[in-house]
C-alpha positions as CSV (number, residue, x, y, z in Angstrom):
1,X,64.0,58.3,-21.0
2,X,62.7,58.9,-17.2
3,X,59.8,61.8,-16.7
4,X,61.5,62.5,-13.7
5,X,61.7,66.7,-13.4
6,X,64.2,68.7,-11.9
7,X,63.2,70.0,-8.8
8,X,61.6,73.4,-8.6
9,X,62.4,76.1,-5.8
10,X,59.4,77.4,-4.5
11,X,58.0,81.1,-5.6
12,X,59.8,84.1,-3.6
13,X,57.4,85.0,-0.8
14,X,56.3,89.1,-0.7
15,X,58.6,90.7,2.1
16,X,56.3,91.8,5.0
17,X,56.6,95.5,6.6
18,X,55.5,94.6,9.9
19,X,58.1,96.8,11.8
20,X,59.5,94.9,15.7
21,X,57.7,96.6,18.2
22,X,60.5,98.7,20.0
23,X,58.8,99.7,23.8
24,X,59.4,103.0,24.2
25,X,59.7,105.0,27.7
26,X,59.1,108.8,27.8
27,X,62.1,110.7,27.7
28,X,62.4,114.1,29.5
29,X,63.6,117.0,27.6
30,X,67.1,117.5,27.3
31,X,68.5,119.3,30.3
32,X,69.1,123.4,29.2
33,X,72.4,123.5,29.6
34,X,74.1,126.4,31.4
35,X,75.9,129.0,29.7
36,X,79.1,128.7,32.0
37,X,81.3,130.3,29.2
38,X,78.9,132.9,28.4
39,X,78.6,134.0,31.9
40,X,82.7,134.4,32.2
41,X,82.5,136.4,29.2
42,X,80.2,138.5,30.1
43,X,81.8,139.3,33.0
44,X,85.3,140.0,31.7
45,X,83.6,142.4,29.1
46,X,81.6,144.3,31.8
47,X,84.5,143.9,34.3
48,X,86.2,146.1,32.0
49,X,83.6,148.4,30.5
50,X,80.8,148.8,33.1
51,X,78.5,150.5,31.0
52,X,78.6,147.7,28.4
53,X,74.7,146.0,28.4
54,X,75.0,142.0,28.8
55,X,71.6,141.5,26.0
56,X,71.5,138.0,26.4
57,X,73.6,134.8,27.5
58,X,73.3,131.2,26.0
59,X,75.5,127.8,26.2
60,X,77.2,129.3,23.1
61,X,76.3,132.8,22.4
62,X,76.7,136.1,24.2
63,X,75.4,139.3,23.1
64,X,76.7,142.8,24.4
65,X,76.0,146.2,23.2
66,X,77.4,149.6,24.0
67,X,77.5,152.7,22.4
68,X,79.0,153.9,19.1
69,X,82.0,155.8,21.1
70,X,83.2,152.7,22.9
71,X,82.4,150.0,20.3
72,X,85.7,150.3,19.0
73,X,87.6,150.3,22.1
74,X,85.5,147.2,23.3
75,X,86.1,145.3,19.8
76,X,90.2,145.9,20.8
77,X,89.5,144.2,24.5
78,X,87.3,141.0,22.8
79,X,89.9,140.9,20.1
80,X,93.1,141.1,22.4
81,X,91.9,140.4,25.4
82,X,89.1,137.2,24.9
83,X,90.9,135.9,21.7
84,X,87.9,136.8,19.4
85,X,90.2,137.2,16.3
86,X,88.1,137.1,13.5
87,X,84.4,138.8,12.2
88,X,82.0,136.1,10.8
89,X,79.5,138.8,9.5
90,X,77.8,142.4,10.4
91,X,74.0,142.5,10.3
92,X,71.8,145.6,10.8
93,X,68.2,145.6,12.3
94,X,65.9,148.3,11.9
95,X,63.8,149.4,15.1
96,X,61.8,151.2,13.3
97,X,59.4,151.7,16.0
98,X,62.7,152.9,18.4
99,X,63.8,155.3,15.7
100,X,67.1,153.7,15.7
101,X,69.6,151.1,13.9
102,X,71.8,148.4,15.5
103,X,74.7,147.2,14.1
104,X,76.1,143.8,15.0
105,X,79.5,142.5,14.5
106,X,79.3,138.5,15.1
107,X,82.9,137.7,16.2
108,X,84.5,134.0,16.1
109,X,87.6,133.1,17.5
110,X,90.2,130.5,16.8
111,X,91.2,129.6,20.0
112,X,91.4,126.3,21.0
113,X,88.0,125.2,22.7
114,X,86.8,128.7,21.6
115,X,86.1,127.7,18.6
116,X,82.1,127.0,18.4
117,X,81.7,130.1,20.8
118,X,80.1,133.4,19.5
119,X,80.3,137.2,21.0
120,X,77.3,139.6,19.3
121,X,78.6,143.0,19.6
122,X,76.3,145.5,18.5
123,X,75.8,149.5,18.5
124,X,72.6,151.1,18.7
125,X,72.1,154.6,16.5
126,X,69.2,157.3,15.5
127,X,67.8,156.5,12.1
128,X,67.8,160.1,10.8
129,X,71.6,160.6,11.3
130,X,73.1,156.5,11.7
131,X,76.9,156.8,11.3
132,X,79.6,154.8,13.5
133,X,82.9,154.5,13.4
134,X,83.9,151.6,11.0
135,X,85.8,148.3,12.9
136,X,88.2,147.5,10.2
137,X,91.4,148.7,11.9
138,X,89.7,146.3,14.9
139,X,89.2,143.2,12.2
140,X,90.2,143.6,8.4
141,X,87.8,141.6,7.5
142,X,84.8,143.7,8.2
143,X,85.8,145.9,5.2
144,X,83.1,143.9,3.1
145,X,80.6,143.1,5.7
146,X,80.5,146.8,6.6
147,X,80.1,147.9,3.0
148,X,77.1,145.7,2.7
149,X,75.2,147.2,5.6
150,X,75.8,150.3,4.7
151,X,74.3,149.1,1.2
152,X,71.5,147.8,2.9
153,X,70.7,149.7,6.0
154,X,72.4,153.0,5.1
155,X,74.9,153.2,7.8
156,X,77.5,155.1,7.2
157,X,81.0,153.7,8.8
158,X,82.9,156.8,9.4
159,X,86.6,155.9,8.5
160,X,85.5,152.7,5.9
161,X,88.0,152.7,3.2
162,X,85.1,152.0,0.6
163,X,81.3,152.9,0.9
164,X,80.6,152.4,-2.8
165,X,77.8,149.3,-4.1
166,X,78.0,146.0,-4.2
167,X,74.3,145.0,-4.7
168,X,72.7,148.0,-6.4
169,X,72.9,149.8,-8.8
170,X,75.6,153.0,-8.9
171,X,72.6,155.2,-9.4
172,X,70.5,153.9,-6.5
173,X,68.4,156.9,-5.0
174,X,65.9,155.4,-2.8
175,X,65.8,153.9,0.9
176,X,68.2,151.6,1.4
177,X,65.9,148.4,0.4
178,X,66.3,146.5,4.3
179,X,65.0,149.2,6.3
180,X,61.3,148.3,7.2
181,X,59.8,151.9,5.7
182,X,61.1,150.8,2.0
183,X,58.4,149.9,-0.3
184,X,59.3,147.3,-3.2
185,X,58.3,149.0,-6.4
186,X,57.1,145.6,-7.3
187,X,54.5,144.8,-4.5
């Protein structure tokens, strides 16, 4: 018999965590990029309606208000006209400090290289008396977005086909639970 031994492989060494050293340059801040499309938006809409208020402009975002007469007649041109075909939601604010509600429509199209592109249409209205005429013969799918604001702002949209709850309760008899003067029962 020979004592020689198989040979042994040596013990696993640890991994180390010393990251390479990557030199790095200061970058500068991405360039703001200029909201070409915006801006030719903006002026079809105000081409057409004058009185229409460009709010803001950004690389892909444009938001416009007017006035609860013309809304509807302005959702037909950005429809028809700009190729904004279809409602992605409605939102209500509360100014409560203006005495007044807006009501935005945020309208997507399906164009081609429309597609990542978004028009803010929006209405202002007094608190005390906030009703507007309703957009679904405009977009058919603002039936439910427009019954939720009025849930939760207490719009009402004069022509909507169905004003009743979604959220809350049938019986509901307080302030409609978005507008900044409504108290939780709970806080």
């Amino acid at each position: 018999m020979s004592n020689v031994q198989a040979p042994t492989s040596p013990p696993p060494s640890k991994p180390t965590s010393v990251a390479p050293q990557v030199a790095t340059t200061p970058q500068a801040p991405p360039a703001k990029l200029e909201p070409v499309r915006a801006k030719a938006f903006a002026a079809q809409i105000t081409s057409a309606f004058p009185d229409v208020k460009v709010d803001w402009m950004k690389e892909r975002r444009l938001k416009v208000s007017t006035t609860p007469a013309r809304i509807e007649e302005v959702g037909i041109f950005v429809r028809g006209t700009l190729g904004f075909d279809h409602i992605s939601t409605v939102s209500g604010v509360d100014w409560i400090a203006r005495n007044e509600l807006e009501v935005v429509y945020f309208l997507g199209s399906s164009t081609p290289g429309q597609e990542d592109f978004i028009v803010a249409l929006s209405e202002h209205v007094a608190r005390d008396n906030p009703v507007v005429p309703t957009m679904v013969d405009v977009w058919k799918g603002v039936e439910y977005h427009e019954r939720e604001t009025h849930e939760m702002f207490g719009i009402n949209f004069q022509g909507h086909p169905n004003q009743s709850h979604l959220f809350l309760p049938e019986d509901w008899n307080d302030l409609p639970p978005l507008r900044k003067d409504y108290v939780s029962p709970g806080r």
